[in-house]
N, C-alpha and C positions, 0 to 999 in steps of 0.2 A: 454613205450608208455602210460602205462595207467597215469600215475604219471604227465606227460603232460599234459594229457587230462585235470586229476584235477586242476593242472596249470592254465591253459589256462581258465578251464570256471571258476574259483575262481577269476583269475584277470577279466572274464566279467562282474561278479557279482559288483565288486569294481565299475568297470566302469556305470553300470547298476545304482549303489544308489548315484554313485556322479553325474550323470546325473540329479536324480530327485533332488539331493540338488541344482544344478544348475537353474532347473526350479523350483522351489521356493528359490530362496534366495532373503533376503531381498534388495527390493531395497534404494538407496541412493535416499534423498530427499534435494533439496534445495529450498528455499522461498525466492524469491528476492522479497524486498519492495522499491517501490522510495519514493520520498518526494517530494507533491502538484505540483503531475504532474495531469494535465488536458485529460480526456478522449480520443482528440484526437490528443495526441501529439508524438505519435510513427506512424510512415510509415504505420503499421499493421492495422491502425486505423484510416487511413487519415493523417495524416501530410507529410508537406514537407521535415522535420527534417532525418537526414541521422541517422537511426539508424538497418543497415541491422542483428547484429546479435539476437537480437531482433523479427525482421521481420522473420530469418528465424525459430525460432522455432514458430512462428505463424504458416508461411507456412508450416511446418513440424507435428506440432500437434493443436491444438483446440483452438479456439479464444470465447469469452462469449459474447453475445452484455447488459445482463444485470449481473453484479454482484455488488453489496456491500459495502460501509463502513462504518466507523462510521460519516463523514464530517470532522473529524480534527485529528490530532497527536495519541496524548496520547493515548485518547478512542479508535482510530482504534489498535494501535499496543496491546493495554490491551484486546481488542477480539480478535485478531490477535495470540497474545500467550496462549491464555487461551482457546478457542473455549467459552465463559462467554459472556454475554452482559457485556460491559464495568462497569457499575454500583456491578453487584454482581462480577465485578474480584475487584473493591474498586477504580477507575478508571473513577466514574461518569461525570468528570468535565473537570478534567488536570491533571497534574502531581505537582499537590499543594493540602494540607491537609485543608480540608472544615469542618472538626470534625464530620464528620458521616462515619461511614463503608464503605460506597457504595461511598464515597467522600473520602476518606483518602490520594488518590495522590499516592498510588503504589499499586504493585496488591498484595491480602492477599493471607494468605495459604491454604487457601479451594480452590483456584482457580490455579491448576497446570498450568505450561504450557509446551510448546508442548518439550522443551528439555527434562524435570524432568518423563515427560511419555516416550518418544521415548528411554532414560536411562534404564527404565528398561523393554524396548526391546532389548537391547545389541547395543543401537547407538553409536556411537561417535557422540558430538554437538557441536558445532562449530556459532561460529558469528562475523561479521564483521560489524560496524555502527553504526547506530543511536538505542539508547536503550530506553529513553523517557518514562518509568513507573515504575520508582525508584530512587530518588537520593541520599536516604541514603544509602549507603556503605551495608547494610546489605540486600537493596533489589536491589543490581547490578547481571549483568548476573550470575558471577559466581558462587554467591548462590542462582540462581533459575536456576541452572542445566545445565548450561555452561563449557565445559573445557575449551576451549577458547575462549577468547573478547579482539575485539581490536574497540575503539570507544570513542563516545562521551555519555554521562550519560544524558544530560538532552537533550532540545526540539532546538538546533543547534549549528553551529557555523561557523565563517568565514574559507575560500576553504586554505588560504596560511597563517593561523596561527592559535593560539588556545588562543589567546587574548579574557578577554572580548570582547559580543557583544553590541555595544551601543545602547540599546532598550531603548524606555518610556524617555528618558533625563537623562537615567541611564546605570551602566554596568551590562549585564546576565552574569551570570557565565560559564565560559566553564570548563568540566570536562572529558581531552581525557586522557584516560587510556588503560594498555593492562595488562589483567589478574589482575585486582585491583593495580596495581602499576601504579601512576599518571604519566605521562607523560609530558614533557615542550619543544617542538622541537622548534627549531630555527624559526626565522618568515621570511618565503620564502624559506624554504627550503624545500616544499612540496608541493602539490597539494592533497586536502581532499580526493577525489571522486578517485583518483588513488590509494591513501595509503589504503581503504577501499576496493578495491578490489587486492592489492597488499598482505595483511594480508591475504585474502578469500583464496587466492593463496598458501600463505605460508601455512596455518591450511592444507590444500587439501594433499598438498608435506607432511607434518608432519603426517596425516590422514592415511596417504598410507602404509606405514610400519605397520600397526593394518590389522585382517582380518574381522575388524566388519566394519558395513553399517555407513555411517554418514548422521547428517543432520546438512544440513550447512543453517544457514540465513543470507541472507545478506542484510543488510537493509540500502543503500545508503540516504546521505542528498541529493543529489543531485533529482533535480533542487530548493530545498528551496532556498528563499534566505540568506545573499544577492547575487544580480547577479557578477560572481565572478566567471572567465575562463581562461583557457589558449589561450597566443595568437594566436597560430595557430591553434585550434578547431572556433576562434570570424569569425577571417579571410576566414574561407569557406562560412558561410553567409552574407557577407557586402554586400549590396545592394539587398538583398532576401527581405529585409521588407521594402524595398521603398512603395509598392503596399499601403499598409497599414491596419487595420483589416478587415474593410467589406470587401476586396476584395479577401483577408488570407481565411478568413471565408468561404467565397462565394466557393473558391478552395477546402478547406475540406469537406464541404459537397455533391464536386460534385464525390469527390475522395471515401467517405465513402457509397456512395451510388453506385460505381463501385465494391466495395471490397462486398458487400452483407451486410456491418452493420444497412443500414439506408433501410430501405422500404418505398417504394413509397406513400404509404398512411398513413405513420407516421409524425405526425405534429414536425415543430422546433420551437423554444423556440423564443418568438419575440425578436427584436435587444434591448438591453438593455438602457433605457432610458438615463442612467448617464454615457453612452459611448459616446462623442464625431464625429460627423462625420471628419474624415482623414484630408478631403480637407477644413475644419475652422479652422484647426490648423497652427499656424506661422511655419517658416521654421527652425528657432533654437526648436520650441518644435517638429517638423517631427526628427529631428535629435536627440534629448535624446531619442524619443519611439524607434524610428530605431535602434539604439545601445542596448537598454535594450532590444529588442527582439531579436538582435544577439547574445548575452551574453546567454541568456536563451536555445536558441536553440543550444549554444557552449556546454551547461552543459548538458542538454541530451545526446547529442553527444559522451561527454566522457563516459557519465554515460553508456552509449551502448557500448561504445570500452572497459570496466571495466568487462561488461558481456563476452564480448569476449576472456580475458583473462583467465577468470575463463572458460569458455567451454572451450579453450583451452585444460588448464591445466587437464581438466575430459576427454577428449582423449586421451591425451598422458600417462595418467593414466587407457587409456581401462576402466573406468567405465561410458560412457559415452549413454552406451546400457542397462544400468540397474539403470538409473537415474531417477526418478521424477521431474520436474522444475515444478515452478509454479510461475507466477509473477503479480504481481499488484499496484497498488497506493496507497498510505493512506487516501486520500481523493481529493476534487474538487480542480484546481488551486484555487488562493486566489485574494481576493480583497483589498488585504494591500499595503499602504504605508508607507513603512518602514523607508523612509528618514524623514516622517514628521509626525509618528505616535502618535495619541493623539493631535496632534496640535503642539508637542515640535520635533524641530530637532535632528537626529538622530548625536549623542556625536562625531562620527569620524565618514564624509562621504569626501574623498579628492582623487582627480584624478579621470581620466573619468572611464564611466562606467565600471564593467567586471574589472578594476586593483585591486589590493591587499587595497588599500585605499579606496575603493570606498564602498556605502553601500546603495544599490536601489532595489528595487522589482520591476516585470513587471508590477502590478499593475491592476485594473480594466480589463483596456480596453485590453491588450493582454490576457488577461484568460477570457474572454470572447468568443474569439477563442479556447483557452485550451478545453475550455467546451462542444463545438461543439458536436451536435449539441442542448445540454442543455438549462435548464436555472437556472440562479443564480451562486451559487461560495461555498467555501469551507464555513464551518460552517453554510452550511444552508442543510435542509434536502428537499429541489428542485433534483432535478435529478443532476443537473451542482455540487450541491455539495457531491451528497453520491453514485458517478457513478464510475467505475472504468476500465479501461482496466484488462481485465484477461486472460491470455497467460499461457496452459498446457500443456507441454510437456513430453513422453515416449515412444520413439521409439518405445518397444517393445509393448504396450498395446493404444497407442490414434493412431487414424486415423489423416494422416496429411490430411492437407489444410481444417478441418472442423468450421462451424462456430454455435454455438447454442444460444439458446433463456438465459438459463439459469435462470434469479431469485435466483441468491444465495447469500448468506451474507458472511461476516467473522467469523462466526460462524461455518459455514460447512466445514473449512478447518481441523480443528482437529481431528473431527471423518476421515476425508477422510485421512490422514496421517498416522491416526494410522490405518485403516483398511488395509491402503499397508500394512505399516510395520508390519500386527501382533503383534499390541500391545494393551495389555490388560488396560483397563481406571481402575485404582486402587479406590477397595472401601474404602481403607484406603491409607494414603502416611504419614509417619514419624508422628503416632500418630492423625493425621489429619482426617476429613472424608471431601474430595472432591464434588465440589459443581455439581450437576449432567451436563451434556453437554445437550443443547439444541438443537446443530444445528444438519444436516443433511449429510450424506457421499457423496460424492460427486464420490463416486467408476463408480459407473453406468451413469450418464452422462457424465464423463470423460471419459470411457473406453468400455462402449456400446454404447452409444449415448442415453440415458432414460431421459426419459423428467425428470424431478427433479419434485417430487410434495412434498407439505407439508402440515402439519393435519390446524398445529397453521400459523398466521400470521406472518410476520418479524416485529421490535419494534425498534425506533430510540427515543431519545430524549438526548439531551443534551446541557443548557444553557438554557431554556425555550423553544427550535425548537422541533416538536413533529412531527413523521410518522410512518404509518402504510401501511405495502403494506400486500393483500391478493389476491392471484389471479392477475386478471386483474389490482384490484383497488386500490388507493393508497388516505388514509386521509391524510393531512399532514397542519400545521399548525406555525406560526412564529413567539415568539417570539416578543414585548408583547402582538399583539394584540387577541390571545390564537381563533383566527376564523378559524373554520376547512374549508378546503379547498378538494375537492373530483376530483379525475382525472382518468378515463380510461387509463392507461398507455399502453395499448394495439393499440389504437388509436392515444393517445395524452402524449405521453412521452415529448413531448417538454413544457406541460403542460399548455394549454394555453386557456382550454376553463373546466372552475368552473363548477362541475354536483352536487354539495353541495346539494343548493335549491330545484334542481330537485328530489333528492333522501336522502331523512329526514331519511328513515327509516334503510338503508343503512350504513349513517354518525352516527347515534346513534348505531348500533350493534359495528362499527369499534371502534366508541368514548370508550363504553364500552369493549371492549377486551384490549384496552389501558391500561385505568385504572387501569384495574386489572393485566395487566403484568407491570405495573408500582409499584401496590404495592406491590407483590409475588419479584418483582428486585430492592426493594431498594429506585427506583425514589421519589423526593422530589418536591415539589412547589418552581420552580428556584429562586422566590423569598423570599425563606430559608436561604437560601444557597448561595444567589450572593455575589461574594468579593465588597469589598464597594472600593476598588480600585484596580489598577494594581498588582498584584503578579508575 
């Protein structure tokens, strides 16, 4: 009996410490990014766009009404993987070498990113998409800490081939790879935004057999252009864009101020001068916008049936209760013309919009709505273009259905990643000494609900467009005419009433913290540095 006894409480002991490894074990993290989605173009956020599995980890965990990015591509994913201001990850500009460090076009080795740390926490890392901060071979995913990559290398490509894209009156390069071995698939033999989350799927199945944590990114093209769908995702919304944008418009904002994102005494951003009113337009141009807005809302669509795949597969995997998500934008819809950009037509645009021939962006006037209730567009640092949907979910630690203030950048996701996972930020990495993290963890408004406060201000500038948010207040200035512009964004997010004038003393403290975090990161006088043409 007694022999038992020790039995018995010897296997409770077992059961006792695998308990506590259970309640701390590392959770799995994945980071979904889209491409020049507009603020309010998921359900979760006002739109009329079907994108329920989306909507339900809103509903389920924590919604931002203010976070972060950088306004365009490159820069957002080079903070994105680094927790750096794009500048010191070497990222200042694009993903083209400008001959200065902070300008180089890929991210340097002082500036880890978030796989090569979460590694030496015992992750497995995993990525599926768009990579956009490297296109020499030596600075692709899988040696900056990747074991698996299935993607495209540079800044896009078309949904049903991997054909040059005909930009500028020229071809861009496409470079769709998996694991560094270049890839050539047949032209129609796929659909992009599916095979990106069909890889996500496969790494998860291949993942599962390991008993370490993974962090998976999954960084869809989708909705960049061109506009470019399947036929049965165009087909749920034909006739949905009859109304036409003010009226679009008018609908999001009555929808966003039902959901709690928009408060009653926060200003919107006026109608955009160079948009069009609906009803002066001919009935053959009602009919290309009508299509190029169905096309767009087909590609989110799937881009949400893609996430659904992947939750899926994290259930049936039972790790779906010990998971981190976190999801956002790369920057503001866009106000490009793709077909006609620079003034030169775009090399192959044939058959209607949304087919495999065809090569259109939505353009101005629908990301104008994207923006809601914003103003301006991507590559500007106005609210419309450095605003972002940000959806956090963890069953076991975020309270669903909540929605906060936030004020966070892309910078505070690194620290908050690695403070799940227990991972220590290396003072040294392969010889290296890493460039310190600037932002902020984001553990405590995620998973308490703690207001987020910060010592230093947030810092945007890139191409000449210059911002500063502190607190309430936000400098922000455009690009050439270099006049500081001052906004209450507590009041007036929609940004539309100038307190510059009013407040000299203000704009000079803001101007100078600028400066100086502009010279401590690298920033240069864009007129250094501007390419004297297209790259």
């Amino acid at each position: 009996m007694k022999n038992i006894w020790i039995a018995l409480a010897a296997v409770a002991q077992l059961l006792a410490v695998d308990n506590v490894h259970a309640q701390t074990k590392q959770p799995n993290i994945i980071l979904i990014l889209v491409d020049d989605m507009g603020y309010s173009d998921l359900g979760a956020y006002g739109s009329e766009i079907h994108t329920p599995n989306l909507d339900r980890l809103a509903k389920e965990g924590l919604r931002l009404k203010e976070f972060y990015n950088n306004s365009i591509c490159a820069p957002t994913r080079a903070s994105l993987m680094t927790g750096q201001y794009q500048h010191k990850a070497g990222v200042g500009y694009f993903d083209v070498n400008l001959g200065l460090p902070a300008y180089q076009g890929f991210l340097n080795k002082a500036s880890l990113t978030l796989a090569e740390v979460l590694k030496t926490a015992g992750y497995n890392t995993l990525m599926s998409g768009k990579w956009h901060v490297g296109n020499d071979s030596l600075a692709w995913p899988n040696q900056r800490g990747f074991e698996r990559y299935y993607g495209v290398i540079g800044g896009g490509a078309d949904y049903f081939d991997a054909k040059p894209m005909p930009l500028f009156g020229t071809e861009y390069p496409v470079v769709l790879v998996e694991n560094n071995q270049r890839l050539h698939p047949a032209d129609n033999s796929y659909y992009f935004t599916d095979e990106i989350a069909a890889h996500a799927v496969k790494y998860l199945d291949e993942q599962s057999k390991s008993n370490k944590p993974f962090f998976l990114y999954l960084a869809f093209n989708a909705p960049h252009w061109p506009l470019q769908a399947l036929p049965e995702d165009i087909a749920k919304y034909k006739g949905r864009y009859d109304i036409g944008w003010d009226s679009l418009r008018n609908e999001r904002l009555a929808r966003q101020q039902q959901l709690g994102l928009l408060d009653a005494r926060q200003t919107i951003a006026a109608r955009d001068a160079e948009v069009p009113e609906w009803n002066s337009l001919t009935y053959d141009e009602k009919q290309l916008w009508k299509a190029k807005m169905e096309v767009y809302a087909a590609m989110v669509d799937r881009m949400d049936q893609g996430v659904g795949k992947v939750l899926d597969k994290l259930k049936a995997l039972k790790k779906d209760d010990n998971t981190l998500i976190v999801f956002i934008s790369d920057n503001g819809a866009p106000a490009e013309d793709v077909a006609h950009w620079g003034g030169k037509r775009a090399a192959r645009n044939a058959g209607p919009v949304g087919t495999a021939g065809s090569f259109e962006s939505q353009g101005k006037n629908w990301s104008y709505v994207s923006n809601t209730p914003f103003r301006a567009f991507k590559n500007f640092m106005y609210e419309g273009g450095i605003s972002s949907p940000l959806i956090a979910w963890y069953p076991a630690k975020i309270k669903g259905g909540s929605i906060a203030r936030g004020t966070a950048h892309l910078i505070d996701l690194a620290p908050t990643f690695y403070e799940v996972a227990g991972a220590r930020y290396p003072q040294q990495y392969k010889g290296v000494q890493p460039n310190p993290l600037p932002g902020r963890s984001l553990t405590g408004l995620f998973f308490r609900g703690e207001e987020l406060r910060r010592e230093e201000p947030v810092f945007w500038e890139r191409a000449g467009n210059r911002a500063v948010r502190k607190g309430k207040w936000k400098l922000v200035s455009i690009y050439p005419q270099y006049r500081w512009e001052l906004y209450n964004i507590e009041e007036d997010r929609g940004e539309t009433n100038d307190l510059a004038a009013k407040n000299p003393q203000l704009v000079n403290e803001l101007s100078a913290a600028y400066f100086e975090w502009a010279q401590r990161t690298g920033v240069v006088e864009y007129e250094q540095i501007k390419p004297k043409g297209r790259l």
